[in-house]
VMD Tcl script that builds the backbone (N, CA, C; Angstrom):
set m [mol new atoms 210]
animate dup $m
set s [atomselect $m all]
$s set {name element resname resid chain x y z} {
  {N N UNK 1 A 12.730 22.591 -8.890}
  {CA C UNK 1 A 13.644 21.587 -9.375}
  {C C UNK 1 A 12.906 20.690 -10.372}
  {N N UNK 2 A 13.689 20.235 -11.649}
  {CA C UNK 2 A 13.054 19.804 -12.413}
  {C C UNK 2 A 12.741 17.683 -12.208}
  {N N UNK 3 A 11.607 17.691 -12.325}
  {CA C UNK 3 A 12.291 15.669 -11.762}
  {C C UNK 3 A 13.329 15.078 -12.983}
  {N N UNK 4 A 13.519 14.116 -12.947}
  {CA C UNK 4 A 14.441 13.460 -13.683}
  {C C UNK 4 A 14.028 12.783 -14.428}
  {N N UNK 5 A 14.342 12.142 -15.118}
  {CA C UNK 5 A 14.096 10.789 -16.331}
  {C C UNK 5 A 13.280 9.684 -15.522}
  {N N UNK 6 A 14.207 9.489 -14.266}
  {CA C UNK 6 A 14.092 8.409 -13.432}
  {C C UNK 6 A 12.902 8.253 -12.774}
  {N N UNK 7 A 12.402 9.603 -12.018}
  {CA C UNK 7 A 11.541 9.874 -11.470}
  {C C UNK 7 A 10.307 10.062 -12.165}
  {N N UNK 8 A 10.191 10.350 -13.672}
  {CA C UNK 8 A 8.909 10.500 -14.353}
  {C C UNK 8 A 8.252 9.169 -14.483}
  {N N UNK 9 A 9.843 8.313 -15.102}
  {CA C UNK 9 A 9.836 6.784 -15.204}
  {C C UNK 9 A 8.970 5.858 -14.206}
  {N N UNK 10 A 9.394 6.115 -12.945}
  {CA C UNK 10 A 9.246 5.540 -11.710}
  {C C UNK 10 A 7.580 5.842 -11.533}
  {N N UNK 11 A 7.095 6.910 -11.757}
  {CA C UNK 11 A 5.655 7.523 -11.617}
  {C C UNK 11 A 4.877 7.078 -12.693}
  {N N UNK 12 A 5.245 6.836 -14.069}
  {CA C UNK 12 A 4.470 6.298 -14.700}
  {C C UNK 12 A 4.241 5.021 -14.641}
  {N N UNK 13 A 5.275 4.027 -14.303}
  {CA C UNK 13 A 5.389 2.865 -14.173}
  {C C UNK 13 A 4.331 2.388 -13.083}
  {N N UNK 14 A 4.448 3.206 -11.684}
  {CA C UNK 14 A 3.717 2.853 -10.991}
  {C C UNK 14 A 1.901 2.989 -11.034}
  {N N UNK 15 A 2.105 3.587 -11.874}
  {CA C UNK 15 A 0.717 3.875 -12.554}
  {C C UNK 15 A 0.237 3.012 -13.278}
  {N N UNK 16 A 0.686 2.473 -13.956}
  {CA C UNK 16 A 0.504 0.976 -14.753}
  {C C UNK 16 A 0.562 0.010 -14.033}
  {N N UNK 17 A 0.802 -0.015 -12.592}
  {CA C UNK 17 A 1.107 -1.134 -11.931}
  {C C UNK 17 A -0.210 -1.252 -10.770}
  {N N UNK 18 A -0.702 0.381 -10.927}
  {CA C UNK 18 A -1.922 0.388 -10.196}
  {C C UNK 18 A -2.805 0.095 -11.326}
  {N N UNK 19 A -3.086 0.326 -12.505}
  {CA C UNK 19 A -3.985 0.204 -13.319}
  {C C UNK 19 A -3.524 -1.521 -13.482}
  {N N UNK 20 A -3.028 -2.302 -13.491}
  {CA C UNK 20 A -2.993 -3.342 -13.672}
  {C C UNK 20 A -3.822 -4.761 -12.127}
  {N N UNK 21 A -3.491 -3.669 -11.088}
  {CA C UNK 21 A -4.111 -4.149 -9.752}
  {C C UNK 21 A -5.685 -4.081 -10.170}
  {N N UNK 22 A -5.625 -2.915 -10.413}
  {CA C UNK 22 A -7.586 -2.567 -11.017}
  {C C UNK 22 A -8.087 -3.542 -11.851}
  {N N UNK 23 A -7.391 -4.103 -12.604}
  {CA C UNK 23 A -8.010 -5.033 -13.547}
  {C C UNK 23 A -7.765 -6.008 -12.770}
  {N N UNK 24 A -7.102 -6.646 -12.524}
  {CA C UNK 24 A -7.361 -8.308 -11.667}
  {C C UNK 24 A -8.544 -8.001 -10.167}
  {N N UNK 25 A -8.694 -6.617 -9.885}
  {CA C UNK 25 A -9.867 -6.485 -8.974}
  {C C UNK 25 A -11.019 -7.080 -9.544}
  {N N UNK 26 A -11.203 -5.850 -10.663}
  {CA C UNK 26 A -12.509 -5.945 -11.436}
  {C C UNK 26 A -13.080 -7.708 -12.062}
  {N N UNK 27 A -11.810 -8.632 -12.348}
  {CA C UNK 27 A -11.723 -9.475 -12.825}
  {C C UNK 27 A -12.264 -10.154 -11.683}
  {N N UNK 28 A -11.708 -10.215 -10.648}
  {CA C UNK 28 A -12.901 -10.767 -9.223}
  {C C UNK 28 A -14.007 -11.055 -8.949}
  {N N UNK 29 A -14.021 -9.629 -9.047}
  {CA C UNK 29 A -15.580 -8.533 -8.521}
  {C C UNK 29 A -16.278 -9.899 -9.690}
  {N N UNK 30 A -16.562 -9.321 -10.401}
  {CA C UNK 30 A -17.346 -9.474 -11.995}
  {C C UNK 30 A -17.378 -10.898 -11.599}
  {N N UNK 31 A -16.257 -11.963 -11.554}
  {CA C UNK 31 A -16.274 -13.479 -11.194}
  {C C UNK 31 A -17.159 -13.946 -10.462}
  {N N UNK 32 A -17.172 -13.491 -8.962}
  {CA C UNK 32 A -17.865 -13.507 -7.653}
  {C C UNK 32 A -19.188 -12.776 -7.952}
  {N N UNK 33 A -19.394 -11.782 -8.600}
  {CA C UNK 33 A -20.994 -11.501 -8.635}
  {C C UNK 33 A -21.218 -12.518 -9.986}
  {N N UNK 34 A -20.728 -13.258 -10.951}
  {CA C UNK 34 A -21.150 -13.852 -12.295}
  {C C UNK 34 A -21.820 -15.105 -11.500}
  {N N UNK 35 A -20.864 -15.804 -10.632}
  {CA C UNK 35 A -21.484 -16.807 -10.108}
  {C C UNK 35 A -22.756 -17.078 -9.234}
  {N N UNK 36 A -23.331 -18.484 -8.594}
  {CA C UNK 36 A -24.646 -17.985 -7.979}
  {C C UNK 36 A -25.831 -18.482 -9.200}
  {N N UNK 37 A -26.902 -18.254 -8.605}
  {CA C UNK 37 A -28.173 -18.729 -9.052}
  {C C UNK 37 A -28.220 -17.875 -10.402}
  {N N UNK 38 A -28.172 -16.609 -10.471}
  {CA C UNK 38 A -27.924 -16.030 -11.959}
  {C C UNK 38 A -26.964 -15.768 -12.461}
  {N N UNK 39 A -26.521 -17.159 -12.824}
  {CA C UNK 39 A -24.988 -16.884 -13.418}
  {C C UNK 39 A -25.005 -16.479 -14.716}
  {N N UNK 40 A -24.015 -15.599 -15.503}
  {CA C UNK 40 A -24.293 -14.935 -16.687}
  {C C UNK 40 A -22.574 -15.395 -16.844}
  {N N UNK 41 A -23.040 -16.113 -18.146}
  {CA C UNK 41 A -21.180 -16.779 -18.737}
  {C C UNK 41 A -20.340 -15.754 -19.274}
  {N N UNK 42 A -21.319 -14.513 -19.788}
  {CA C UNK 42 A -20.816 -13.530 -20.399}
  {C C UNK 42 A -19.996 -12.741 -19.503}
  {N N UNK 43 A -20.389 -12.454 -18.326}
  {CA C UNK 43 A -19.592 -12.033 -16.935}
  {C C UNK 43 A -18.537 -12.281 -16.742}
  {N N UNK 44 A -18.654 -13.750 -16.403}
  {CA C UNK 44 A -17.955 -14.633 -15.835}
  {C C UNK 44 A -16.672 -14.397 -16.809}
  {N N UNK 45 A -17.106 -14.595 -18.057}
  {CA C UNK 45 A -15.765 -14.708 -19.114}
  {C C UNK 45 A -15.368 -13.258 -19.243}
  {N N UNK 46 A -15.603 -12.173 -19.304}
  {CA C UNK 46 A -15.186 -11.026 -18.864}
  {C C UNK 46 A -14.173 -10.680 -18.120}
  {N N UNK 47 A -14.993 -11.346 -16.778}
  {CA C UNK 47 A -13.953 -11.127 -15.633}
  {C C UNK 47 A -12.761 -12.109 -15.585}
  {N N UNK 48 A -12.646 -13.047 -16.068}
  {CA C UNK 48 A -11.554 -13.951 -16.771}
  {C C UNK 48 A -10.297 -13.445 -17.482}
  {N N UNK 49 A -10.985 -12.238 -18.633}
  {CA C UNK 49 A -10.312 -11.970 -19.409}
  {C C UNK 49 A -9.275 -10.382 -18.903}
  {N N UNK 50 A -10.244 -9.956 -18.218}
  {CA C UNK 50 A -9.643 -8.756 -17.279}
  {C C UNK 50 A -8.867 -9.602 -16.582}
  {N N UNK 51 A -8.693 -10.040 -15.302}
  {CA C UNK 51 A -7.987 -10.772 -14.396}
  {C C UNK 51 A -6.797 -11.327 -15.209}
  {N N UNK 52 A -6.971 -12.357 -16.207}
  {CA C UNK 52 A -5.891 -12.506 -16.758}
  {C C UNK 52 A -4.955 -11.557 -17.828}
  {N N UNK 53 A -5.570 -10.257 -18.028}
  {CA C UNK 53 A -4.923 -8.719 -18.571}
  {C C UNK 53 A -4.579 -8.503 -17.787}
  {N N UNK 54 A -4.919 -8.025 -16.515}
  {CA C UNK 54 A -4.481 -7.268 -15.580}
  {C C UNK 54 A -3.085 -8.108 -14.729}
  {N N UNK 55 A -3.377 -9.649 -14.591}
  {CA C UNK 55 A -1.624 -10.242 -14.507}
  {C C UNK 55 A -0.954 -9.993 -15.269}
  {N N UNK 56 A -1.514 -10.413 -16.670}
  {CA C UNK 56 A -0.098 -10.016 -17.154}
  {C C UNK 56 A 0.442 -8.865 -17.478}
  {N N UNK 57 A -0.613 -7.835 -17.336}
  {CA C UNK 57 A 0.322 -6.002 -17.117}
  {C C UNK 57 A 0.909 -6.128 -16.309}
  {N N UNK 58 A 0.977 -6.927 -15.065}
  {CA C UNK 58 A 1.253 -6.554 -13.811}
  {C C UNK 58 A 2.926 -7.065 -13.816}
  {N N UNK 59 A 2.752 -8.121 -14.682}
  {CA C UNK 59 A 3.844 -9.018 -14.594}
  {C C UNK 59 A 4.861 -8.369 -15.511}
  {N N UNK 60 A 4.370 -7.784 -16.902}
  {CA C UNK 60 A 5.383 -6.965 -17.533}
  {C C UNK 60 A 6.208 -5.702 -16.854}
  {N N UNK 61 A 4.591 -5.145 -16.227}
  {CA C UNK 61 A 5.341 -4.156 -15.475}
  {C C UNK 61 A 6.580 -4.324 -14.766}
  {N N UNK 62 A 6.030 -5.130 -13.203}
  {CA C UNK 62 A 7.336 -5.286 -12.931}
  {C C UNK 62 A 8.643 -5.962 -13.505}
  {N N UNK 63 A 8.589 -6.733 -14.755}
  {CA C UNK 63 A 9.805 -6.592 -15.360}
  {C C UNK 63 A 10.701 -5.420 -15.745}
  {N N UNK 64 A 9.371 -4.353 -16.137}
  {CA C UNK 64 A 9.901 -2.831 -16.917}
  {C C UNK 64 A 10.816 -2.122 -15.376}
  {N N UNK 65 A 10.179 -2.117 -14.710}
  {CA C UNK 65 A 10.328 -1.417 -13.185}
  {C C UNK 65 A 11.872 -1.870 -12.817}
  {N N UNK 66 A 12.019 -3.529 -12.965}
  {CA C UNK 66 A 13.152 -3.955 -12.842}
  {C C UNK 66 A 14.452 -3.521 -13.561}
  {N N UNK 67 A 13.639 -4.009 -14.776}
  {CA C UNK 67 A 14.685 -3.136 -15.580}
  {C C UNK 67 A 15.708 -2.112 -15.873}
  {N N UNK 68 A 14.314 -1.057 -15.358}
  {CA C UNK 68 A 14.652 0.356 -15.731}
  {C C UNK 68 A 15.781 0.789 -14.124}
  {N N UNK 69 A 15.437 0.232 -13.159}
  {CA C UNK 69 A 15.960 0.600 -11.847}
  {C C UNK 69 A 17.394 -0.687 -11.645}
  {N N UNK 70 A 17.792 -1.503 -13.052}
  {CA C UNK 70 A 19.009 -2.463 -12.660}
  {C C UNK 70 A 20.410 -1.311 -13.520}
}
mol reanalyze $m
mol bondsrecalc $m
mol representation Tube
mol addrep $m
């Protein structure tokens, strides 16, 4: 059986919604090890910039998700 529009939709979407979790991880991670006795600003602002990419994929996404499933 072939999947549908809906279902390719639904699978890619959620894929972007995991790749968007990954980045506000990494944005953590990177935060929490930047800080501390060897703090490196370059890190720190890294993981800033991921964390705040990775919301707002997260946040488009589920608009798209909404969207596509109203």
């Amino acid at each position: 059986m072939k999947p549908t529009t809906i279902e390719l939709t639904s699978k890619h979407l959620k894929f972007h919604k995991l790749l968007s979790w990954v980045f506000i991880l990494l944005g953590l991670i990177s935060i929490v090890s930047g800080s501390g006795e060897a703090r490196d600003e370059s890190i720190i602002a890294w993981g800033c910039l991921s964390g705040i990419l990775g919301f707002v994929w997260l946040v488009v996404t589920r608009i798209r998700i909404w969207w596509n499933h109203s």
